[in-house]
Legacy VTK file of the C-alpha trace (Angstrom):
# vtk DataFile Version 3.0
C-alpha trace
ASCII
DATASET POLYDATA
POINTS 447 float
92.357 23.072 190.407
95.146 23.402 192.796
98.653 22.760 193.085
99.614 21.319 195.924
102.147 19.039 198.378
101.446 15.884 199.606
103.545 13.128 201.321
104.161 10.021 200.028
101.536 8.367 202.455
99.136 10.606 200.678
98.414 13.053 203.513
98.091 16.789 202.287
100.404 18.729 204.457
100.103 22.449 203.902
98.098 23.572 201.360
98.888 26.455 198.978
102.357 26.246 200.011
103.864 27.232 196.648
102.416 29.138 193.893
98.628 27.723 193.022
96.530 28.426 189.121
93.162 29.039 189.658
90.548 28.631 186.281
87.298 30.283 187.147
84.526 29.362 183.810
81.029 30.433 183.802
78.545 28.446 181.863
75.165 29.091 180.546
72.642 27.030 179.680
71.531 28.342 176.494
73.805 29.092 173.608
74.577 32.864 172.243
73.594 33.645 169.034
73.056 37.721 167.623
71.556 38.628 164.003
73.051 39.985 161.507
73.762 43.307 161.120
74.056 45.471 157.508
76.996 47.573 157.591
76.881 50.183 155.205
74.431 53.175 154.347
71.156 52.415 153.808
70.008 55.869 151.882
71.434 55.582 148.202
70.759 58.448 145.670
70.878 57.504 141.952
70.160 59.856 138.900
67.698 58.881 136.560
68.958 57.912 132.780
72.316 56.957 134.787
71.857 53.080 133.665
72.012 50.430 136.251
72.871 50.716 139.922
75.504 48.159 141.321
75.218 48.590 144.571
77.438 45.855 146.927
75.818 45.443 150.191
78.099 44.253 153.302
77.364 42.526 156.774
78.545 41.837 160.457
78.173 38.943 162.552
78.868 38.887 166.158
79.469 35.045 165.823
81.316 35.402 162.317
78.373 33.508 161.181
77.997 33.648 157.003
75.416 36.038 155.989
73.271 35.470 152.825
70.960 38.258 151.239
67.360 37.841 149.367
65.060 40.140 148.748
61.380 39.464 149.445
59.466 37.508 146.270
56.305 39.246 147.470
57.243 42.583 147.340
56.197 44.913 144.550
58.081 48.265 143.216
57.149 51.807 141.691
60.284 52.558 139.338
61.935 49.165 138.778
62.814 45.421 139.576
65.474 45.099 141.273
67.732 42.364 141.492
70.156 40.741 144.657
72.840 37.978 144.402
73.396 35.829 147.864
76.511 37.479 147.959
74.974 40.547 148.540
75.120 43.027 144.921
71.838 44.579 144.384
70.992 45.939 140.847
68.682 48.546 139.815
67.295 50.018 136.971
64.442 52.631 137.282
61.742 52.948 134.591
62.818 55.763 131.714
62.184 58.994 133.465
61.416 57.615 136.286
62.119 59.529 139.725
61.358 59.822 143.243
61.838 57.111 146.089
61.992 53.362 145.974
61.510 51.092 149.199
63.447 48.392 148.724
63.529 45.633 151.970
66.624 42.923 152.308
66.555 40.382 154.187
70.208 39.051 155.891
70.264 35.860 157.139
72.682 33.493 158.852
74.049 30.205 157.257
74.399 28.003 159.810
76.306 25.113 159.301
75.538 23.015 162.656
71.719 21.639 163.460
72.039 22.852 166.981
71.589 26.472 166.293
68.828 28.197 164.357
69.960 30.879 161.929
68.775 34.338 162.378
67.800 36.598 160.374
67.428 41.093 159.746
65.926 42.612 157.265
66.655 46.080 156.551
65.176 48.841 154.252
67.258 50.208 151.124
65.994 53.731 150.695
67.189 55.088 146.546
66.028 57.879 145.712
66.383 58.759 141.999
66.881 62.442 141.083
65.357 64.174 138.245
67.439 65.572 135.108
66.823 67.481 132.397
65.746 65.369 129.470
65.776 66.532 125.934
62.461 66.268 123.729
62.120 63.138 121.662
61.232 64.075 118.366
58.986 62.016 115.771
58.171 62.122 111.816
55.250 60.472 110.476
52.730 59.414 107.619
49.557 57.406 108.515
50.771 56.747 111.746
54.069 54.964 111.178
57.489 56.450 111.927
59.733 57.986 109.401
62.488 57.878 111.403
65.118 54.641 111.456
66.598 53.366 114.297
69.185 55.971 114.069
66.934 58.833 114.028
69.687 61.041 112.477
70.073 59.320 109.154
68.340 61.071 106.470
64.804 60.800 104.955
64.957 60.389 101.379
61.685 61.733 99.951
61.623 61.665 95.887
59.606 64.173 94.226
58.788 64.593 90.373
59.856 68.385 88.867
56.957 70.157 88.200
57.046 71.689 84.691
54.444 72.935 81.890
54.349 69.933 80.143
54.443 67.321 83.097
51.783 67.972 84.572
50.042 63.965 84.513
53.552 62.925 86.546
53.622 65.687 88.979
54.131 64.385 92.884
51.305 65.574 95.031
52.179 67.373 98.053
54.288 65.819 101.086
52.371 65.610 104.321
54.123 64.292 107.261
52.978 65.057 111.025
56.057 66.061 112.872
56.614 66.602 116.748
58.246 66.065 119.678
57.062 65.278 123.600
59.476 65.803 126.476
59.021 64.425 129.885
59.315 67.273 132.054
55.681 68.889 131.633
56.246 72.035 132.685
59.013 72.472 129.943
57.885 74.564 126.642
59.077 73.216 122.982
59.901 75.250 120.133
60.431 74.084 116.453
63.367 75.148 114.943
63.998 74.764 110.786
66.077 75.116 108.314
65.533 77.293 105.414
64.624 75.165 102.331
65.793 75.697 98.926
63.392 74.354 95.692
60.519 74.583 98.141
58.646 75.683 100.871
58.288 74.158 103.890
54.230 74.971 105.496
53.132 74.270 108.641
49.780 73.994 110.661
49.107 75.482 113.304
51.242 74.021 116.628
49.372 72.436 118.898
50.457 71.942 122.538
47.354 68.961 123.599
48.104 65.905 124.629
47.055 63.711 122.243
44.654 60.804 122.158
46.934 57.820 121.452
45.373 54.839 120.279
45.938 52.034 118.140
45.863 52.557 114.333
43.162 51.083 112.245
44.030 48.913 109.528
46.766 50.153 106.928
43.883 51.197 104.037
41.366 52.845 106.580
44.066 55.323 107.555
44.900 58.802 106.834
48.035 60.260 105.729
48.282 62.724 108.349
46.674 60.362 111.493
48.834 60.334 114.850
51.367 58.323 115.557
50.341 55.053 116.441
51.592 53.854 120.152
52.841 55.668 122.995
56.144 56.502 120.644
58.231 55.320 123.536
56.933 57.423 126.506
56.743 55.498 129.691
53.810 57.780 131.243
50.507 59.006 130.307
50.308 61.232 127.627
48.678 64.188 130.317
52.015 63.934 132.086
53.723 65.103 129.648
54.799 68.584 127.139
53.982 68.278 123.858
54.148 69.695 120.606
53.232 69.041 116.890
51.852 69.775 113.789
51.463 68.989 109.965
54.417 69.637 107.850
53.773 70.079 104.274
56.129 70.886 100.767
55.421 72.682 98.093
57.919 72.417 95.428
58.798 75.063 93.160
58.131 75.156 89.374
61.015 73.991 86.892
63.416 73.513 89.993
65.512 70.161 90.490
68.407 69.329 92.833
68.804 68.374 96.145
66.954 70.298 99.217
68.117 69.145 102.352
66.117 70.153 105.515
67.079 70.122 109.114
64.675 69.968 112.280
65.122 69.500 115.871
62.855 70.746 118.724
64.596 72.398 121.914
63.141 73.248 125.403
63.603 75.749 127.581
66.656 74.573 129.412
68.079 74.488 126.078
68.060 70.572 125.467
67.194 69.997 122.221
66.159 66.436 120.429
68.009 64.507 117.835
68.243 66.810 114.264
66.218 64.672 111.752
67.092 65.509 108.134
64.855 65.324 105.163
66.109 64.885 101.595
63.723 66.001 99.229
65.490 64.965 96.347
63.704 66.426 93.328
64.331 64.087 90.165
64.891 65.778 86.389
61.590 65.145 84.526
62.136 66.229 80.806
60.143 64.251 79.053
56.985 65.558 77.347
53.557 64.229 76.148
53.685 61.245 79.075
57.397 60.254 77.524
58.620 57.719 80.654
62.262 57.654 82.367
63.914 54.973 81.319
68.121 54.023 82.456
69.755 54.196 79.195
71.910 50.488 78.799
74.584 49.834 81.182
73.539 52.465 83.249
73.723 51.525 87.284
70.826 53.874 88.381
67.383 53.840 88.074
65.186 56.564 87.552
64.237 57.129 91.130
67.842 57.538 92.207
69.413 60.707 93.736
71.542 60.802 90.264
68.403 62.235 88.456
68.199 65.148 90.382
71.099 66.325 88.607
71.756 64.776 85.365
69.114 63.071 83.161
70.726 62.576 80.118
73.950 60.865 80.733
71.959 57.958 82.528
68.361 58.433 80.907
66.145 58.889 78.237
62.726 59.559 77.332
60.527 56.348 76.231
58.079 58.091 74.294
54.042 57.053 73.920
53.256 55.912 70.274
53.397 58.782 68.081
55.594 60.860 69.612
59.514 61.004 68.810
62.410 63.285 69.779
65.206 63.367 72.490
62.352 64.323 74.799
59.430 63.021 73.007
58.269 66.624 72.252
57.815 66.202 68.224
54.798 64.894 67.030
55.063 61.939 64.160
53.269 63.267 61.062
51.021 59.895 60.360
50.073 62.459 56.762
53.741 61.904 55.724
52.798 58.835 53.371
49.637 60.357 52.018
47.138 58.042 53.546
44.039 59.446 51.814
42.651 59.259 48.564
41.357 61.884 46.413
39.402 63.596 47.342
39.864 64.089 50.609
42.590 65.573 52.416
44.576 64.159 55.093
44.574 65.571 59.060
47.461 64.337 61.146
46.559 63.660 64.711
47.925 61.654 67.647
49.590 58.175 66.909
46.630 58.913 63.905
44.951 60.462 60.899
41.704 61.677 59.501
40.978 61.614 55.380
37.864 64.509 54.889
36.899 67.053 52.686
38.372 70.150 52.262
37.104 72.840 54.220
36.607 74.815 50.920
34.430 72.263 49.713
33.190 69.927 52.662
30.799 67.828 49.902
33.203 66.733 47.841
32.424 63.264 47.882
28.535 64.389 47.360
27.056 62.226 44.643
26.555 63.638 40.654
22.685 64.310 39.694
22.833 61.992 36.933
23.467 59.229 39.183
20.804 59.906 41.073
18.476 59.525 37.909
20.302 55.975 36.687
19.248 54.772 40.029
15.549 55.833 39.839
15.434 54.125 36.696
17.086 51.051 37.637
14.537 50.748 40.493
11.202 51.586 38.631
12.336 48.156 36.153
13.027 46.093 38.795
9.560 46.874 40.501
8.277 46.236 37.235
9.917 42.669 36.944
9.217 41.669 40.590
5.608 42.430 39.713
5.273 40.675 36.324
7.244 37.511 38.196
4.485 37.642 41.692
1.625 37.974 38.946
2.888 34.633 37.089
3.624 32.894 40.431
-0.006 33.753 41.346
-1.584 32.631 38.515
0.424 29.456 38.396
-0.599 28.626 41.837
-4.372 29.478 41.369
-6.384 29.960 38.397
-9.583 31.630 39.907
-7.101 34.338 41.409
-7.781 36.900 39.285
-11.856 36.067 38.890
-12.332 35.637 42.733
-10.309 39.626 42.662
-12.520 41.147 39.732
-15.637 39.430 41.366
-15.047 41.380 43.981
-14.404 44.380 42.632
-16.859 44.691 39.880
-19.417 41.931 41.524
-19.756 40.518 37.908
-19.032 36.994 36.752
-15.518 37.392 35.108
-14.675 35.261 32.401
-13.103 32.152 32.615
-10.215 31.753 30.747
-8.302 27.805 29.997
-4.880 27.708 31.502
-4.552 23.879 31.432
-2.005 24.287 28.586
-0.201 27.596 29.976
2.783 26.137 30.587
3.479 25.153 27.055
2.742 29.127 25.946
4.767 31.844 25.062
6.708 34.974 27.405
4.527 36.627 25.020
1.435 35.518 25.338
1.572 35.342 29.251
2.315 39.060 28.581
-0.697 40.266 26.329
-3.161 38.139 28.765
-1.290 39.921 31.465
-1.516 43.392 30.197
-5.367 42.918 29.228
-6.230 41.947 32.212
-4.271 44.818 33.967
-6.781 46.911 31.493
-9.950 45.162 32.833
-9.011 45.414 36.178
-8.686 49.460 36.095
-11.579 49.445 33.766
LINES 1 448
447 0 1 2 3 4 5 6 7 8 9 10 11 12 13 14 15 16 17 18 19 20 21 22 23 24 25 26 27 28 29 30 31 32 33 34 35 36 37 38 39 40 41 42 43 44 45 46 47 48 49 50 51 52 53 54 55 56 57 58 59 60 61 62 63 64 65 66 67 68 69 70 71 72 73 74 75 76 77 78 79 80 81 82 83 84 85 86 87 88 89 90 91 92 93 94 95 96 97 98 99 100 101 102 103 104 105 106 107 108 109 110 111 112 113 114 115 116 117 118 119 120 121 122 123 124 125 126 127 128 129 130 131 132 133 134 135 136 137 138 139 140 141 142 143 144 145 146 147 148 149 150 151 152 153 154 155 156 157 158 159 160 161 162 163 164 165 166 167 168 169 170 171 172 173 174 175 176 177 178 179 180 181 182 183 184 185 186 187 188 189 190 191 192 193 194 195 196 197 198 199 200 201 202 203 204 205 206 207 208 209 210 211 212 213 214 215 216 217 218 219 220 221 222 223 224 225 226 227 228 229 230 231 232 233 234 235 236 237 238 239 240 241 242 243 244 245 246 247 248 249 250 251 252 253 254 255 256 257 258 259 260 261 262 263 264 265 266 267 268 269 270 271 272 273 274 275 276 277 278 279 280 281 282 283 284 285 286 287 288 289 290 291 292 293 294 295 296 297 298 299 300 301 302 303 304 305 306 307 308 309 310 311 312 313 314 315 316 317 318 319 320 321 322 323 324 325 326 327 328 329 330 331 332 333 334 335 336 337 338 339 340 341 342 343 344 345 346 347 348 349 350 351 352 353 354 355 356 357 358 359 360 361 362 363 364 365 366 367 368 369 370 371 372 373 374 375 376 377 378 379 380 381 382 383 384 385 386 387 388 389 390 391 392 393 394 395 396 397 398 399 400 401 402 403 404 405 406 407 408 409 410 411 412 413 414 415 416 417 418 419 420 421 422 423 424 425 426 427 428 429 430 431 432 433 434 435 436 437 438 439 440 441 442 443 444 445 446
């Protein structure tokens, strides 16, 4: 475009005679557009057990174009899932002692606001590489296969235990068997067990094993045994092979006529001197007094019962002894004399047992209540007349009942015609007569 003079009749004159603008443009047929472009590192390094990484990811565009990030649905990961706004902050959290490198690709793309151009789009590689630390050994406690521990491994395991003393002995505890170990992540790494001294007791171990062990899924609750492995992986994100280990049964053996309190500590340390949490036992070790099966009982108004830490060091201001039938005492140790009332007659003597008695003879003369001889005799006597009556009654009966009775008998004794005798008026004779025939015929009969 020029400036220029003209006349009024429209004929150019001079050109360029005063100052001229020129505008020079240069036009393409296809519109300019550049991708995105990430600006930032892309190599991130992120310790392990460090939480979460928040990482903010930043872009240029030649244009000034919007960028919006995603990460690729298909994708799969090693350590972790991460996660990526539009706005571009990625978040990451590796597995639990997890290291080495993760690949992660982001893709930036345009937002175009117009139909006329197509967005672009980059993607670009996030390279994290997650160090390794030094992790301490994580400790577990055990009885067929379930955890001890709480969820605050450091609060105390209260384990009550009866006091073993002479007369006791039917409520003694049997022995405490627990499995304790510990498994640290770093397999080269070499656990030792480290104790406190204990007090009313003594703490026994097996010996330590170092194996990885077979973990598997507990049977059912009653088909279990009290010292079985932990059920699960107890929390460890790897195979068992790729890991240090270290465990063994833990037993206690309580000491005669002690009671009280023995507190235990355990942790396990490695050899870069981390150690796990310090698990505490309580064997508390409750008063037991009470003889011939007497039973703790809280005494009225009394807040504790008998398996509380209180009777490990005072039984009788919150106890007593409830004592089996015929036993009596503070602590059921006297034996009720059931001979007190003289149970027994003469003349036997009376033998006190438990909740019982026993009348007998004197050991001097164990047949006291033998029979006189004379008694004997008034009883053979009494029987000989009473066989002598039951047979005078069966030989009337028989007679009665059949009148050739006693031929039919002699006829076939003697095989001679007995005589016949008339017994149609017997009924109206004497006891006497009925005798005399009787006896006479008892004569005949021998004869």
């Amino acid at each position: 475009v020029c400036n220029t003079w003209s006349s009024s009749d429209g004929q150019i004159s001079d050109f360029f005679m005063y100052e001229t603008l020129f505008s020079k443009t240069l036009v393409l047929i296809d519109l300019v557009n550049t991708p995105p472009e990430l600006d930032g590192p892309t190599n991130i390094t992120f310790s392990e057990d460090e939480g979460t990484l928040q990482y903010p990811l930043k872009a240029i565009d030649q244009e000034g174009d919007q960028v919006l990030f995603y990460l690729n649905s298909s994708e799969t990961y090693d350590m972790g899932t991460p996660t990526l706004t539009v706005e571009g902050l990625l978040l990451y959290t590796p597995c639990e002692d997890c290291t080495g490198l993760e690949i992660i690709p982001v893709i930036l793309l345009e937002n175009q606001t117009g139909t006329d151009i197509s967005p672009l789009s980059t993607t670009v590689y996030l390279w994290i590489n997650v160090t390794d630390l030094f992790d301490p050994p994580v400790i577990f406690l055990t009885q067929y296969g379930e955890s001890l521990l709480g969820a605050d491994p450091t609060e105390p395991i209260i384990v009550y235990l009866e006091e073993k003393t002479e007369v006791n002995e039917d409520n003694w505890s049997p022995v405490w068997i627990a499995v304790l170990g510990a498994y640290d992540v770093e397999i080269e790494d070499n656990l030792i067990l480290i104790t406190q001294n204990s007090s009313f007791g003594i703490l026994n171990m097996t010996e330590e094993s170092n194996t990885a062990p077979n973990i598997t899924t507990c049977p059912p609750i009653g088909d279990r045994e009290q010292t079985i492995f932990p059920c699960g992986n107890l929390g460890l994100n790897k195979e068992p092979e790729k890991a240090a280990w270290l465990y063994m049964e833990l037993f206690y053996d309580q000491f005669y006529n002690e009671s009280g309190i023995d507190e235990i500590k355990i942790y396990i340390q490695d050899e870069n001197n981390m150690t796990s949490d310090v698990i505490t036992i309580q064997f508390v070790i409750l008063m037991s007094p009470c003889y011939s099966h007497g039973d703790c009982q809280p005494k009225t108004g009394s807040p504790y019962p008998c398996q509380d830490i209180q009777r490990a060091t005072n039984f009788t201001q919150y106890y007593y002894c409830q004592c089996e039938p015929g036993w009596e005492g503070e602590f059921c140790e006297i034996n009720i004399d059931e001979c007190a009332t003289n149970p027994c007659d003469s003349p036997y003597v009376c033998t006190d047992g438990i909740n019982s008695y026993t009348c007998a003879c004197h050991i001097s003369d164990p047949d006291c209540d033998a029979l006189p001889p004379w008694v004997f005799a008034l009883i053979a006597i009494g029987a000989l007349i009473l066989i002598i009556i039951i047979l005078g009654l069966l030989y009337r009966w028989k007679v009665k009942k059949s009148g050739h009775f006693k031929w039919v008998l002699k006829y076939i004794l003697c095989h001679e015609e007995p005589q016949k005798y008339d017994y149609e008026d017997e009924e109206t004779r004497s006891i006497s007569t009925v005798t005399s025939i009787m006896s006479q015929e008892f004569i005949n009969l021998k004869y």
